[in-house]
C-alpha positions in Angstrom: 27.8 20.1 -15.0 25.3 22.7 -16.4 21.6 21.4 -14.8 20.2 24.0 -16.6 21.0 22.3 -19.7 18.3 20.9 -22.0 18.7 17.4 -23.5 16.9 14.5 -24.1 15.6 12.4 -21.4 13.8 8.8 -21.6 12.0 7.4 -19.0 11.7 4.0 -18.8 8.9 1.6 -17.8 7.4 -2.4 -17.7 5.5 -3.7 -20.7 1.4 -2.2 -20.8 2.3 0.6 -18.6 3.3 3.6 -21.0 -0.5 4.6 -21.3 -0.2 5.5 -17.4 3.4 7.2 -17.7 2.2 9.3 -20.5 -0.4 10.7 -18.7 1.6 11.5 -15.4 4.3 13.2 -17.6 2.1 15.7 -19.4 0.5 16.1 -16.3 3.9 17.1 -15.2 4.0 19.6 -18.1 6.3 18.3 -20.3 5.1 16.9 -23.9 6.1 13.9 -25.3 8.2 13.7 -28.0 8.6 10.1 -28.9 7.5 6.6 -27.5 7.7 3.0 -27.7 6.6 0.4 -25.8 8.7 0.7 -22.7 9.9 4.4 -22.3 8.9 7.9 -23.4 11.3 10.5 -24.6 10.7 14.6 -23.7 13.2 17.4 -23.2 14.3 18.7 -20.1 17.3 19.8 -17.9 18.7 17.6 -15.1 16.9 20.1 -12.6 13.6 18.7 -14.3 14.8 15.3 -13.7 14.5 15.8 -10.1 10.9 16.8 -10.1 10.4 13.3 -12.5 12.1 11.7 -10.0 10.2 12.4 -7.2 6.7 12.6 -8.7 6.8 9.6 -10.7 4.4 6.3 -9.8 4.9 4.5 -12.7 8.4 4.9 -14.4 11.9 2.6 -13.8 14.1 5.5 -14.6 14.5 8.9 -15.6 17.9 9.1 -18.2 19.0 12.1 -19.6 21.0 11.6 -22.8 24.9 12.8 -22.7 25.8 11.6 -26.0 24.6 9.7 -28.9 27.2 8.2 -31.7 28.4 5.8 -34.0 29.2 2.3 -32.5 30.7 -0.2 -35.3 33.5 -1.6 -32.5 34.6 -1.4 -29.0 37.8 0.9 -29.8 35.4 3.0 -31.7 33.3 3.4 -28.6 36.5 3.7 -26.2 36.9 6.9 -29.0 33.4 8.1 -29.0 33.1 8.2 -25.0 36.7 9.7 -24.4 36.1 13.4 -25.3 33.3 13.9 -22.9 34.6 16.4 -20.6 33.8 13.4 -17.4 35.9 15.8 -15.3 32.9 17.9 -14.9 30.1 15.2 -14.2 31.9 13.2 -11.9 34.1 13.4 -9.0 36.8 11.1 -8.5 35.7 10.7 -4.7 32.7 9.3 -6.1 31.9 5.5 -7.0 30.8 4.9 -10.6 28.4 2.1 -11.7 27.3 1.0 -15.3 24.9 -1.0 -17.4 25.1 -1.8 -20.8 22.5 -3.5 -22.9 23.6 -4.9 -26.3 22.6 -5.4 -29.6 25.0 -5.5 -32.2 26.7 -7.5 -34.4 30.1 -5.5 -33.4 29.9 -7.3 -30.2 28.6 -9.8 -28.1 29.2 -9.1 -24.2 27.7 -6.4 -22.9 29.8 -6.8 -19.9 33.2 -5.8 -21.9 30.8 -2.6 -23.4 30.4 -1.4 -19.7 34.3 -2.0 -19.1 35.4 -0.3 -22.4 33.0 2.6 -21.1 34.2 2.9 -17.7 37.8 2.6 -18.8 37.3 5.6 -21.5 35.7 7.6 -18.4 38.7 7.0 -15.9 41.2 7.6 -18.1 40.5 10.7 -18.9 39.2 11.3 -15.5 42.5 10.1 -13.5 44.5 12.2 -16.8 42.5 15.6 -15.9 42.1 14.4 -12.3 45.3 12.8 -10.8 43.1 10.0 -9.9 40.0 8.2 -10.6 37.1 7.3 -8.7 35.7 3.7 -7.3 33.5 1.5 -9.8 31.2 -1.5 -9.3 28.0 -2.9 -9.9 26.5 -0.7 -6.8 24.0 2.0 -8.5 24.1 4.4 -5.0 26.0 6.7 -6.8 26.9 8.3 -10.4 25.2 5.3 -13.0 25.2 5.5 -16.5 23.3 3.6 -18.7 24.8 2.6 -22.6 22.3 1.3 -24.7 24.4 -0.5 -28.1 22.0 -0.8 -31.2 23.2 -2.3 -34.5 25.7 0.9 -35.5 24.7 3.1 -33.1 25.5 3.8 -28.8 23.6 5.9 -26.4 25.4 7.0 -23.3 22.8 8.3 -20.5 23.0 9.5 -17.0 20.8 7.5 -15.3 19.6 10.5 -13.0 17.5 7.7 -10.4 20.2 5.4 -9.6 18.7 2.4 -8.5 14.9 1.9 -10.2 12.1 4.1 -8.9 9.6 0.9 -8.6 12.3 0.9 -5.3 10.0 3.1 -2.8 12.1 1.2 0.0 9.1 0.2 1.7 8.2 -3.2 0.9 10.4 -4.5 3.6 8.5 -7.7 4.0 7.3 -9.2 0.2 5.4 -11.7 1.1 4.1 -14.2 -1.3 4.9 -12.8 -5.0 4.3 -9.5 -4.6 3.5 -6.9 -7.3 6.2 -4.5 -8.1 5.3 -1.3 -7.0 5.1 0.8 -10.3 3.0 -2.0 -11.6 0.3 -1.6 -8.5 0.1 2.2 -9.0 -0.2 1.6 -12.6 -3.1 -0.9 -11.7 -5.0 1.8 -9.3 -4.7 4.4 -11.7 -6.4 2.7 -14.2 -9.1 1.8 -12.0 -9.9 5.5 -11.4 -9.4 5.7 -7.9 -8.6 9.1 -6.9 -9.2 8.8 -2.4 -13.0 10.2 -3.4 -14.9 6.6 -2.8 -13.9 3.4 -0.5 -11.6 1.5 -2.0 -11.6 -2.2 -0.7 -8.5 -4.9 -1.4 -9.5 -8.2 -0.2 -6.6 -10.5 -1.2 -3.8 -7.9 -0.2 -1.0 -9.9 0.6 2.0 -7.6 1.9 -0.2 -4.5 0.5 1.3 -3.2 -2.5 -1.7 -2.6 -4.1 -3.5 -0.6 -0.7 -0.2 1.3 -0.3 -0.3 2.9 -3.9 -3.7 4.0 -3.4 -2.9 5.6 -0.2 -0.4 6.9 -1.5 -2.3 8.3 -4.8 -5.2 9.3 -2.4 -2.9 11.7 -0.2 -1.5 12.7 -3.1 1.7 11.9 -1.5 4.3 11.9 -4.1 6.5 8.1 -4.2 10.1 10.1 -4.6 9.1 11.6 -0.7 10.0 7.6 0.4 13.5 7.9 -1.0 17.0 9.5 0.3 19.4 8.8 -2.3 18.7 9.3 -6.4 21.7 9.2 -8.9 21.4 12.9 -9.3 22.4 13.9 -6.2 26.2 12.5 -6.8 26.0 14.4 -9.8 28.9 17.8 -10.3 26.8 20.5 -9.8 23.8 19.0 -8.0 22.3 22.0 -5.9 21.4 20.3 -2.2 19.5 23.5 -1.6 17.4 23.8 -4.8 16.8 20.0 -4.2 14.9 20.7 -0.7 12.8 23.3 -2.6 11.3 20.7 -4.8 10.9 18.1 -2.1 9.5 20.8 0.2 7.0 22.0 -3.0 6.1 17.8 -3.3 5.2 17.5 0.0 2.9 21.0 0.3 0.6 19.2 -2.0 -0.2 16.5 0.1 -3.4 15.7 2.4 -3.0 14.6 5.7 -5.6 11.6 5.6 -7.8 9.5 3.5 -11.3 10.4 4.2 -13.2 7.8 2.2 -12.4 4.0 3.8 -9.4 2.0 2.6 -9.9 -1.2 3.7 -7.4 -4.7 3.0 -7.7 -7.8 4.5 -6.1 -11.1 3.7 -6.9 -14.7 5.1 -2.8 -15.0 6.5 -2.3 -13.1 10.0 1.2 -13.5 8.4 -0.1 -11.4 5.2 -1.6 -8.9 7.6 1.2 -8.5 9.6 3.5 -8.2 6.7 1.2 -5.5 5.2 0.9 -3.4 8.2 4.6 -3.3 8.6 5.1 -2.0 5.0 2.1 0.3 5.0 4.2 1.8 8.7 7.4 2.2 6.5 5.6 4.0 4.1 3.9 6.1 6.3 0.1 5.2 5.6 -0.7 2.7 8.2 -3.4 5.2 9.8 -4.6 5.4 6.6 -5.6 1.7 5.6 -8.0 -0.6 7.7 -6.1 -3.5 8.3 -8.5 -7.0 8.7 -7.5 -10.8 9.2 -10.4 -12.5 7.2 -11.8 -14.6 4.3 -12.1 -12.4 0.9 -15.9 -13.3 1.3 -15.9 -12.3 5.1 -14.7 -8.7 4.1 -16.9 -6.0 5.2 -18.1 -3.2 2.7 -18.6 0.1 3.2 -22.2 1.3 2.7 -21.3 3.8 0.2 -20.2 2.4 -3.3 -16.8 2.4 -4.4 -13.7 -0.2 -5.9 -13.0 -3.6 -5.0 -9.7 -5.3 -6.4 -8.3 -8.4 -6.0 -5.5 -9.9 -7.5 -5.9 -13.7 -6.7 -2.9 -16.4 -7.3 -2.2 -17.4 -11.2 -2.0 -21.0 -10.7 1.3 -20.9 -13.2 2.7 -24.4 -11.7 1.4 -27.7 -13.0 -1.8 -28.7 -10.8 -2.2 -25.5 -9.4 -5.0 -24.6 -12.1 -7.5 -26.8 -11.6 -7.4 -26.2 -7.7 -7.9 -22.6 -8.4 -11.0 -23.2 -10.3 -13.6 -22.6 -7.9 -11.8 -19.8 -6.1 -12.1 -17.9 -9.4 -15.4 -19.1 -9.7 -16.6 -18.2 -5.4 -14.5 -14.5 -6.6 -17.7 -13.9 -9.3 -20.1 -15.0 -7.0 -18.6 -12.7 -3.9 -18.8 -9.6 -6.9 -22.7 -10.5 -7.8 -23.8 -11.3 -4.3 -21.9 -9.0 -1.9 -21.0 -5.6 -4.1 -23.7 -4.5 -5.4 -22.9 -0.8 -6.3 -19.4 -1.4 -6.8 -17.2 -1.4 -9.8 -15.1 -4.6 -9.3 -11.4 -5.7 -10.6 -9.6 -8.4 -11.0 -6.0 -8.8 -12.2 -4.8 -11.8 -12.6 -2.0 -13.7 -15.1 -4.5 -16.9 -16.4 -7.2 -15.8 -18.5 -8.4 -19.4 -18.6 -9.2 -18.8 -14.7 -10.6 -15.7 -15.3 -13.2 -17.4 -17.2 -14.4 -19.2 -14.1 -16.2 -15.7 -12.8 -18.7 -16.2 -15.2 -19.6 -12.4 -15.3 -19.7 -10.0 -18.2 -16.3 -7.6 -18.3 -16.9 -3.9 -18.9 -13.0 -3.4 -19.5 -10.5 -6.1 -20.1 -6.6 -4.2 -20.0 -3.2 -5.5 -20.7 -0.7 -5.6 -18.1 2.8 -7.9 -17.7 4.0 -8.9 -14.2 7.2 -9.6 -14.7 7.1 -11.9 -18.1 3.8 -12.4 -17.4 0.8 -11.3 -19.4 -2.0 -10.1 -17.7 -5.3 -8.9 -17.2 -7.2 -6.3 -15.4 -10.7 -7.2 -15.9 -13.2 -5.0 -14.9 -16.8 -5.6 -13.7 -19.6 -3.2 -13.3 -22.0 -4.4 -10.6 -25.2 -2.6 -11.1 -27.9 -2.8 -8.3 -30.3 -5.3 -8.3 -28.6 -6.8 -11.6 -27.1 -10.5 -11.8 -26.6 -10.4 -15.3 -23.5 -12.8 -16.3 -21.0 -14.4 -19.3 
């Protein structure tokens, strides 16, 4: 297959985020042609798909476009999908995985969408071939993505395989932890650039203090990963491939200079943490603490402070959150001073417990959840409130 080819490509991402994917694409160099409110379409080859790939924070997946057609029945798109010259994009050693999401009146099971896809594809394959290769619901290898809209299919190489938000280092999650995307999301919107202390009370298994490393040593999240969809690809170029990892990793520092510190109440948390943050590679760089939020010691010089406290979603959990929302505003107006402090959290009505005036409120979803990432500006020698 021709990599030099240019086509369209959409990158996907949650709900709240595309503000924060728009900006790292054009940052990229690429300009955005069209958007919506999860993904972002530009043109580019699958050689720039690598380089989106592996520089990244906040998309689900990079997919350049193979075909787009007519889709009024399955036979029709058993027709459509045929001609493609598959013999070229995919070897029949390889193993073949594909998702189809559906909506359509010309049919109701996304499941027999994928099925009338791959059979089009190995047909022709095992015709031109003599045989066909492996298929499943495994995305380690070639995966395609059909998306089935009213009277209209389009067929995509999904050019990251499994979803980027995958870093492979959470190893242990913890309680509910924040998907990885999400958290760098969350940090870039906060600013946070390495050049002031950034302080994550609250941190859980360390999503959140991982990004930031991350985003501070300007260490690219694609570095963390061996296997993208890509790379099973006809065509794919191992050697131009080590070119673009070994350009990603020239830009990195070798340390954070400023503190970054997390601490969490659990030794369980902590432990959890530092075990991801060692799989990732940043563990020198984050100042691991077993302590109460309020026991958390601040750097002299002024930076961030985030915490993302529980929701209290479950019935009777709300209530018994109330005055940890409420001890959160008082631990912002009594202890950081200075700092600019954030909270994200998925119950505005507990939110209302800090009882100090937002500078920024923005809209994020966890999951299915709406959310908040409310931002306080703690002037010196101020104690102003809402």
């Amino acid at each position: 297959m021709d990599f030099n080819k240019q086509n369209t490509v959409l990158i996907t991402c949650a709900r709240g985020i595309l503000p924060y994917l728009t900006r790292e694409v054009e940052s990229l160099g690429f300009t955005v042609v069209s958007s919506h409110e999860t993904g972002l379409e530009i043109k580019a080859t699958l050689n720039d798909t690598q380089r989106l790939n592996l520089y990244l924070r906040t998309a689900f997946n990079v997919l350049y476009l193979l075909k787009k057609f007519p889709g009024r029945s399955p036979k029709e798109l058993y027709r459509e999908v045929s001609p493609i010259a598959w013999e070229d994009i995919i070897d029949p050693q390889e193993y073949l995985s594909i998702t189809a999401v559906t909506n359509s009146n010309h049919i109701n099971n996304s499941v027999f969408a994928s099925q009338k896809t791959k059979d089009a594809i190995v047909d022709r394959i095992t015709k031109k071939c003599g045989h066909r290769p492996d298929s499943g619901a495994e995305r380690d290898n070639v995966v395609l993505n059909l998306y089935w809209k009213d009277d209209t299919c389009w067929l995509y190489l999904n050019t990251s395989g499994r979803k980027l938000a995958d870093r492979t280092y959470r190893k242990i999650p913890f309680k509910a932890p924040l998907q990885e995307t999400l958290a760098a999301a969350i940090i870039q919107a906060t600013g946070y650039d390495g050049s002031v202390p950034l302080i994550n009370p609250m941190c859980g298994s360390g999503t959140l203090a991982i990004e930031a490393a991350l985003i501070a040593l300007r260490r690219y999240p694609g570095l963390l990963r061996s296997n993208f969809g890509f790379m099973h690809i006809k065509g794919f170029d191992k050697d131009a491939w080590q070119k673009v990892r070994k350009d990603a990793r020239a830009g990195g520092l070798k340390k954070v200079t400023k503190p970054l510190i997390a601490t969490d109440i659990s030794p369980e948390a902590i432990d959890a943490a530092k075990k991801n943050a060692r799989t990732a590679g940043v563990d020198s760089m984050i100042d691991f603490q077993v302590c109460d939020y309020r026991q958390t010691e601040l750097p002299e010089e002024k930076g961030i402070v985030i915490l993302n406290p529980e929701y209290g979603l479950r019935l009777g959990e709300e209530k018994k959150l109330e005055e940890t929302y409420k001890e959160i505003g008082d631990f912002f107006k009594q202890q950081c001073a200075g700092y600019t402090g954030y909270l994200f959290t998925g119950n505005l009505n507990l939110a209302k417990k800090v009882r100090l005036r937002t500078s920024r409120k923005l809209v994020f979803y966890n999951a299915r959840i709406e959310c908040r990432l409310l931002e306080y500006k703690m002037y010196e020698g101020s104690k102003k409130s809402a």
